[in-house]
C-alpha positions in Angstrom: 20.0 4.4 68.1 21.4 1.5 69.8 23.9 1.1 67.2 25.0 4.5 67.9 25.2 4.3 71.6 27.4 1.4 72.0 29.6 1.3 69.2 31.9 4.6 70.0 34.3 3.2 67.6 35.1 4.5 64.5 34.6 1.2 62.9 31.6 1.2 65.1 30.3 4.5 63.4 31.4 3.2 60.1 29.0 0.0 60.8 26.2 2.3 61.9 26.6 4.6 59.1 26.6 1.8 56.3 23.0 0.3 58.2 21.9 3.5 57.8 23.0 3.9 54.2 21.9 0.5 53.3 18.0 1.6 54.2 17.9 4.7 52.3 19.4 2.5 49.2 16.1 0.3 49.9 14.1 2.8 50.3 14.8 5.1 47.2 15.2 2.3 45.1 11.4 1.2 46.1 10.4 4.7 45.3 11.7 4.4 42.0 10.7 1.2 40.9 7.4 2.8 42.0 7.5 6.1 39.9 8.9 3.8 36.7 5.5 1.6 36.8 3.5 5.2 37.2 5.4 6.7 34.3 4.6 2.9 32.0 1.1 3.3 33.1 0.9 6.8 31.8 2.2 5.9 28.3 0.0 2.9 27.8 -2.8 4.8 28.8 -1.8 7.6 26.3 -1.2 5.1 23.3 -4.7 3.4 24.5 -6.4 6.7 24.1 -4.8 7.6 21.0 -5.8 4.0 19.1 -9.1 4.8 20.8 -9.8 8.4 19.2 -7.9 6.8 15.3 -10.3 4.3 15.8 -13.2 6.7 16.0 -12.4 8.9 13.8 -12.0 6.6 10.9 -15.0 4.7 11.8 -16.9 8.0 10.4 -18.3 7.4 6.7 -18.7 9.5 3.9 -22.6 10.9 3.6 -24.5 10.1 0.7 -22.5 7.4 -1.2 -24.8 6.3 -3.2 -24.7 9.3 -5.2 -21.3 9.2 -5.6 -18.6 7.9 -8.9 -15.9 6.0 -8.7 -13.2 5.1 -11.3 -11.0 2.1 -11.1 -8.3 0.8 -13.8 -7.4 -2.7 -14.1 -10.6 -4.5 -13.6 -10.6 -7.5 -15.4 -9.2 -9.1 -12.6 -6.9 -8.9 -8.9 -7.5 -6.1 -6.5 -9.5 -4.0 -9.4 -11.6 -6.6 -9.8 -12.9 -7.4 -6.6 -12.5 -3.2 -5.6 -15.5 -3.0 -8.1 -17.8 -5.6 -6.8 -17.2 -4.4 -3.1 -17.9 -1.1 -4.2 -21.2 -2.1 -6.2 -22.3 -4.1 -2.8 -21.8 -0.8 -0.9 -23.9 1.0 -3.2 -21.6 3.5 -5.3 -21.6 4.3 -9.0 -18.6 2.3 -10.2 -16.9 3.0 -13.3 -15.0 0.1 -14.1 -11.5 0.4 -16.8 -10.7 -3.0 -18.3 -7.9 -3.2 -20.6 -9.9 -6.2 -22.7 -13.4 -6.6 -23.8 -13.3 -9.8 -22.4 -12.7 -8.2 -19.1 -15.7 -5.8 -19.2 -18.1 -8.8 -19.9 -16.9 -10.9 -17.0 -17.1 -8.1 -14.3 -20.7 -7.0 -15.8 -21.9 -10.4 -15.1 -20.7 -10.5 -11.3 -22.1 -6.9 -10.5 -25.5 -4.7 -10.6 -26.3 -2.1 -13.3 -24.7 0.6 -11.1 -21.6 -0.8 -12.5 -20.2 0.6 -16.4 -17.3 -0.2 -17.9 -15.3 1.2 -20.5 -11.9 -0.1 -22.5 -9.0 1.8 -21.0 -5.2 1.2 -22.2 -3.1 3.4 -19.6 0.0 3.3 -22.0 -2.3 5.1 -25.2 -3.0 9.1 -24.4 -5.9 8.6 -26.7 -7.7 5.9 -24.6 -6.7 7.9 -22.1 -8.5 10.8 -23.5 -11.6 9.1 -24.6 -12.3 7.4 -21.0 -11.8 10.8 -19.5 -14.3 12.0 -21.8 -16.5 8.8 -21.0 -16.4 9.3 -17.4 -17.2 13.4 -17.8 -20.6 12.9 -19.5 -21.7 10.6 -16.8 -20.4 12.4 -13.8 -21.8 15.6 -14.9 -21.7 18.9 -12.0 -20.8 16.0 -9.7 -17.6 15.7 -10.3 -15.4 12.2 -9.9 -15.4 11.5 -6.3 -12.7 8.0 -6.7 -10.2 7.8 -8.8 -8.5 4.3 -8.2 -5.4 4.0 -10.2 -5.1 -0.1 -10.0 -3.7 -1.2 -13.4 -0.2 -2.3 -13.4 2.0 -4.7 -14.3 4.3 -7.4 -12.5 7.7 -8.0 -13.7 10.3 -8.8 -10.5 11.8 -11.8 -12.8 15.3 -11.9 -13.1 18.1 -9.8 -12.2 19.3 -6.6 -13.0 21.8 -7.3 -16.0 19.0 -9.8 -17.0 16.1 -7.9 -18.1 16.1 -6.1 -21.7 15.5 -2.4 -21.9 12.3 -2.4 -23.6 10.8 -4.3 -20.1 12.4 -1.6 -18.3 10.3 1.0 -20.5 7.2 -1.0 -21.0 7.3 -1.1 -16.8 7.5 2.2 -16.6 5.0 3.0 -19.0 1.9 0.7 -17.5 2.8 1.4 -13.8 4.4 5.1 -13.2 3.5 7.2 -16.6 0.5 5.6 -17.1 -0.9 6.3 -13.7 0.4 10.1 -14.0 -1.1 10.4 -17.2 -4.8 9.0 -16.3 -4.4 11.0 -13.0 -3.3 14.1 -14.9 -6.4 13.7 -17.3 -8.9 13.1 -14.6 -8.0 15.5 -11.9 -10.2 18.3 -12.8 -12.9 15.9 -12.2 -11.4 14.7 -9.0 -10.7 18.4 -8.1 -14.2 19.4 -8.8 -16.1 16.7 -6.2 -13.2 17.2 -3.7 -12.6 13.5 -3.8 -10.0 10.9 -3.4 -7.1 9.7 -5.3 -5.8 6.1 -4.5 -2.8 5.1 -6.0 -1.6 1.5 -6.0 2.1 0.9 -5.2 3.4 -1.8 -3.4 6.1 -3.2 -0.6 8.9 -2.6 -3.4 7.9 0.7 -3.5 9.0 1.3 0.1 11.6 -1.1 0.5 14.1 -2.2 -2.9 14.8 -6.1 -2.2 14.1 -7.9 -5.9 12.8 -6.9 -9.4 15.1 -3.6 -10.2 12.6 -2.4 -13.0 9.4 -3.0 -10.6 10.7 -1.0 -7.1 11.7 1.6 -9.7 7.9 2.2 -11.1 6.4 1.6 -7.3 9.6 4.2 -5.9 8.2 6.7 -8.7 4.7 6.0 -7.5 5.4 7.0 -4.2 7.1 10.1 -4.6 4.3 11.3 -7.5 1.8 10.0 -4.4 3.6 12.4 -1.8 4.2 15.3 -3.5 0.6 15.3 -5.4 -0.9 14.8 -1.8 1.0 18.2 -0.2 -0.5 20.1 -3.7 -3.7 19.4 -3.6 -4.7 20.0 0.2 -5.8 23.0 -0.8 -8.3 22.0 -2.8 -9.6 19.2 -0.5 -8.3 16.2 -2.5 -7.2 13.9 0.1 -4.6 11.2 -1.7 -4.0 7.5 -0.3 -1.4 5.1 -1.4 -1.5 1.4 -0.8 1.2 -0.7 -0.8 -0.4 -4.3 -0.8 2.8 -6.9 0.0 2.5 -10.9 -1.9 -1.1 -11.7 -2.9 -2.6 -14.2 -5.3 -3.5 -12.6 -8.4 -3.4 -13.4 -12.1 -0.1 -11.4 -12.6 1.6 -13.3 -9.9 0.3 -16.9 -11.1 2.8 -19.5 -10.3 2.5 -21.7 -14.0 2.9 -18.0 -15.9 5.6 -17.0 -13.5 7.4 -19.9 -14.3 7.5 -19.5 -17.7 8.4 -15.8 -17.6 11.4 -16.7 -15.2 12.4 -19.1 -18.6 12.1 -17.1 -21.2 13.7 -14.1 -19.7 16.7 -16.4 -18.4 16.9 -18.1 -22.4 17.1 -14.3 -23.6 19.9 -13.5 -21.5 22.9 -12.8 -23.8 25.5 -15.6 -23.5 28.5 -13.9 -21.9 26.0 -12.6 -19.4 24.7 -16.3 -18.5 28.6 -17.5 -18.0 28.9 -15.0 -15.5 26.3 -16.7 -13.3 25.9 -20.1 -14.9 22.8 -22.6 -14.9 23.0 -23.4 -11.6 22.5 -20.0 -10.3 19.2 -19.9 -12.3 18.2 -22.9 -10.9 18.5 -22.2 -7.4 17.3 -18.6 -8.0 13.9 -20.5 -9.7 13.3 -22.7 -7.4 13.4 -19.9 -4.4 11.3 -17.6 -6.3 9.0 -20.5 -6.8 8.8 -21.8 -3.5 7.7 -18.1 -2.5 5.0 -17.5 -4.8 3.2 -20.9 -3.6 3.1 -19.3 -0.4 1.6 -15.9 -1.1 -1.8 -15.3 0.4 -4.9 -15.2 -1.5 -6.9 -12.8 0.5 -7.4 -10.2 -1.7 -10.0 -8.6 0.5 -7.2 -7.3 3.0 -6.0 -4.7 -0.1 -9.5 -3.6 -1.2 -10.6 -3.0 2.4 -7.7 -0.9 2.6 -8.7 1.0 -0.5 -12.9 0.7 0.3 -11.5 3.1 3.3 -9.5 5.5 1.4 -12.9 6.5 -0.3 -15.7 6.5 2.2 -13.9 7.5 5.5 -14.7 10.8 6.3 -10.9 10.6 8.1 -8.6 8.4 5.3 -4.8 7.9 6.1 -3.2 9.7 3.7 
């Protein structure tokens, strides 16, 4: 007011105007500031709650699991491997797939007599066949509750134009029909217990950096994965993926992964080689080598994954 009573000016009122200006600025722009922090606070607290309730709700387990079959492929060794014992310790009726004999013997001798195994080739329909019938006579009215398919092959080595068609099929074969084909003979079993399907991808599978032939067989994974999933909701199949990234298994052993890097860069036609020339090779080994020193060798953070995707009552699917 006394700004208003002595300056009579018009450059007084212009002064007396902008003070008053000035403080509603202030004063709205406190306000907001205010009702920004109340709006964070709300969002935090919503996201809080809704890790809160995910958290809950996968916490719940699956009711009598001990009375309940499981059937893995690719357990001589990796991710199947371990799957197996983890699934023996949490008392489930494991049947285990190993592609060798040798395979079989070794997991037997780390596991409890809840655990059979059986000789599975994914690539041979009649293997296929005869597992399928294996796995039947012990499930019974019961129905297979897990079917894990784990077996697959790793072949990111070398570039495109450097990799011969018959890896290309062979790829295919093990990782994408393979797994189609044992999930296509099993379902009705799956279908039967209203069970779980877990199909093993990987990183490539989501995201197509290196290995042209491998992201192919993990991309067809995927999209057999999502499209199976949507199908058999109304049957009460639930169907996981798991898309482990760089771990430590035989397939990615750095001594054999050297000498498949080799061999499939000595194969390489000649006017294919001239194109890139030995020095591109042996930059391109030495980065792939430095990487696979550093990959991580707990296996346990893929099988937990999996463990979950069969005895959570709520999986992510």
């Amino acid at each position: 007011m006394t700004l208003v009573r002595t300056a009579n000016s018009a450059q007084g009122r212009g002064a007396a105007w902008t003070l008053t200006a000035r403080g509603r600025c202030c004063e709205s722009g406190v306000e907001g500031k205010g009702d920004l922090l109340t709006m964070w606070l709300y969002l935090a607290a919503l996201v809080g709650l809704y890790y809160l309730l995910r958290w809950y709700r996968e916490r719940q387990v699956v009711s009598h699991l001990r009375d309940k079959y499981v059937f893995i492929t690719g357990c001589d060794s990796g991710f199947g491997n371990l799957l197996a014992r983890q699934l023996d310790l949490r008392g489930l009726r494991v049947l285990a797939a190993c592609l060798t004999e040798k395979g079989a013997q070794k997991l037997k001798g780390q596991t409890s007599d809840r655990v059979e195994t059986v000789i599975l080739d994914v690539t041979n329909t009649q293997s296929i066949a005869a597992a399928t019938q294996w796995v039947k006579e012990r499930v019974g009215d019961r129905g297979l509750w897990g079917l894990v398919n784990n077996a697959g092959t790793f072949h990111p080595f070398g570039y495109t134009d450097w990799l011969k068609i018959d890896t290309y099929m062979s790829t295919l074969q093990v990782n994408l029909i393979g797994l189609i084909e044992v999930t296509l003979s099993m379902l009705p079993l799956v279908k039967s217990a209203q069970g779980r399907i877990v199909n093993v991808s990987s990183i490539p599978g989501r995201l197509a950096l290196f290995g042209t032939v491998y992201c192919c067989s993990n991309y067809g994974v995927e999209a057999f994965s999502d499209v199976l999933r949507r199908e058999l909701q109304h049957f009460g199949v639930k169907v996981s993926i798991v898309e482990p990234g760089c771990f430590r298994t035989e397939m990615t052993d750095l001594q054999k992964a050297s000498e498949t890097m080799k061999q499939v860069w000595k194969e390489v036609p000649p006017h294919i080689k001239e194109t890139y020339g030995q020095k591109f090779f042996d930059a391109y080994f030495e980065t792939t080598s430095k990487g696979l020193s550093q990959i991580s060798p707990n296996m346990s953070l893929v099988t937990d994954c999996m463990e979950h995707a069969l005895t959570s009552v709520h999986p992510r699917t």
